[in-house]
N, C-alpha and C positions, 0 to 999 in steps of 0.2 A: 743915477747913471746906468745901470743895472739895467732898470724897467726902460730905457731910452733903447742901449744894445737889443732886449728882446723885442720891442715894437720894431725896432729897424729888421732883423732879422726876418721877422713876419712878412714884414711887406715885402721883400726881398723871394720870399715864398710863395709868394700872392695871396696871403691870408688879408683879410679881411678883420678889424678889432669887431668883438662882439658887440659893444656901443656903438659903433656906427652901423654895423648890421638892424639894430634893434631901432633906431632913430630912423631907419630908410624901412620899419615895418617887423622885423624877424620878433615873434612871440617866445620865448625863453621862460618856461617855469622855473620855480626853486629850487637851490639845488645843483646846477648843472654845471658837467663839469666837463670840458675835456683834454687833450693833449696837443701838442705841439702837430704843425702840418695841416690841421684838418681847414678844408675848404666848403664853405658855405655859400650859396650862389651869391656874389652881391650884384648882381641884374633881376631878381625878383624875390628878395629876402623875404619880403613881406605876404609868399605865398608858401612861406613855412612859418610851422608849428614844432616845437617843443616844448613837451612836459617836465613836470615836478619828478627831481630825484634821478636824471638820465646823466649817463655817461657815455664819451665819444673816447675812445681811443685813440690812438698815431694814425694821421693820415685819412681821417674820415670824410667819405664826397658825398655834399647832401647838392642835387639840381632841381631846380625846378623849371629850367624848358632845357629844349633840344634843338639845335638851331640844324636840324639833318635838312628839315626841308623848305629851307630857308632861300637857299639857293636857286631851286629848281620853281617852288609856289609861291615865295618870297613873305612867308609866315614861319615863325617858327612855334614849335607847340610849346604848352607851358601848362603845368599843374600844379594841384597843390602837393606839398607832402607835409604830412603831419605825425609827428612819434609820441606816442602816449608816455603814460608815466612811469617810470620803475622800470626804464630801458637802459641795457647797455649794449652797444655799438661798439663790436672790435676791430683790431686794427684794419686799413686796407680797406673799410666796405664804402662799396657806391650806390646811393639811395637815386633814384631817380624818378621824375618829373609823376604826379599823381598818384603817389605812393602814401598808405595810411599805414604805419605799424600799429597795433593795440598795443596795451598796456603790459607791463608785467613780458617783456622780448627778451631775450637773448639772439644776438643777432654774431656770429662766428664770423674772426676774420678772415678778407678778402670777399667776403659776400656781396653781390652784384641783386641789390631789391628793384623788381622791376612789377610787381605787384601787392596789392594790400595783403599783411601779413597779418593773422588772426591775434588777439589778446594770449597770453600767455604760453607765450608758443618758442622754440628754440631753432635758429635759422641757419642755413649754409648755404655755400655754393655757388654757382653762377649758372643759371639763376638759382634766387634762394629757394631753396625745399625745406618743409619745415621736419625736423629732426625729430621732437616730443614736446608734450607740455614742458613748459617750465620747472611746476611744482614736479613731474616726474624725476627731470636734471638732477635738482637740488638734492633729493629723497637719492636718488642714486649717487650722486659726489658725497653724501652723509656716509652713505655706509659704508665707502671706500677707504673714509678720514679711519684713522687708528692710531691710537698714540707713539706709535714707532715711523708715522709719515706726514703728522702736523709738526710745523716750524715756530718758532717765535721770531717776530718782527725782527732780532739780534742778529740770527743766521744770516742777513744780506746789509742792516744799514752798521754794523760796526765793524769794524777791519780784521777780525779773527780769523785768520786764513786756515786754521783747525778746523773753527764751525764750517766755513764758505764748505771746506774737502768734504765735509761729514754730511753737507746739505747735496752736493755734486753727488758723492757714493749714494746716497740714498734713491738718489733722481736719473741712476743709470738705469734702473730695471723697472720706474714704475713713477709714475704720477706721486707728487707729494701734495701736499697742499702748508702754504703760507701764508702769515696773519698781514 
């Protein structure tokens, strides 16, 4: 009953199930995961690609045409977009039409991708500008981590309104980071 309410809700959204995206063409490697909201063309599914080990956050717009001049030349353009492997897509972002991410993206929410974004690269913006490598991110979020601003799993999925405050106090003055 459960899985019946969330399919109903989708469509209600204008979501598109993955299985039928993928039946009408969309490539999906292993792995992939994403969240509620995200909108995936399904008028040209099958001129997208996704790889192994990507993730889409809330709200994700992947197109593949533009129906801008549609009206006036009565064609509308249409490309491919393809996202490599070992990406994650956060919330808010819009990939559009002829768009290649490399491998190994971080790609920041609200991001508006209106060109191929290089292999291991970290993105923002409207339009996306790429921020730093990847491997630079990670090496810098490493050395921020310290044992007085890493969390365990506990802090947020169990009801201790002690820990919640303790995890809040921590997170007024500075970035924490949680497992």
């Amino acid at each position: 009953m459960i899985k019946l309410l969330v399919e109903l809700k989708r469509k209600l959204n204008g979501e598109v199930s993955l299985k039928k995206l993928i039946k009408k063409g969309l490539v999906v490697g292993n792995n992939f995961s994403k969240q509620s909201g995200c909108f995936i063309d399904p008028t040209f599914p099958f001129l997208i690609e996704i790889g192994n080990d990507v993730t889409f956050s809330k709200n994700v717009c992947i197109l593949s045409h533009d129906a801008s001049t549609r009206r006036k030349l009565g064609y509308s353009k249409i490309g491919i977009v393809k996202i490599g492997n070992n990406c994650f897509i956060g919330a808010n972002v819009t990939i559009l039409p002829n768009v290649r991410i490399g491998n190994d993206c971080i790609v920041g929410a609200g991001t508006v991708i209106n060109r191929d974004i290089p292999e291991n690269s970290v993105v923002f913006g409207n339009p996306a500008t790429v921020l730093c490598k990847t491997d630079k991110y990670y090496e810098k979020n490493k050395q921020k981590m310290r044992k007085d601003n890493c969390f365990n799993a506990n802090y947020y999925k169990n009801n201790n309104m002690k820990m919640k405050q303790e995890l809040k106090e921590k997170c007024k003055n500075e970035i924490c980071y949680i497992e």
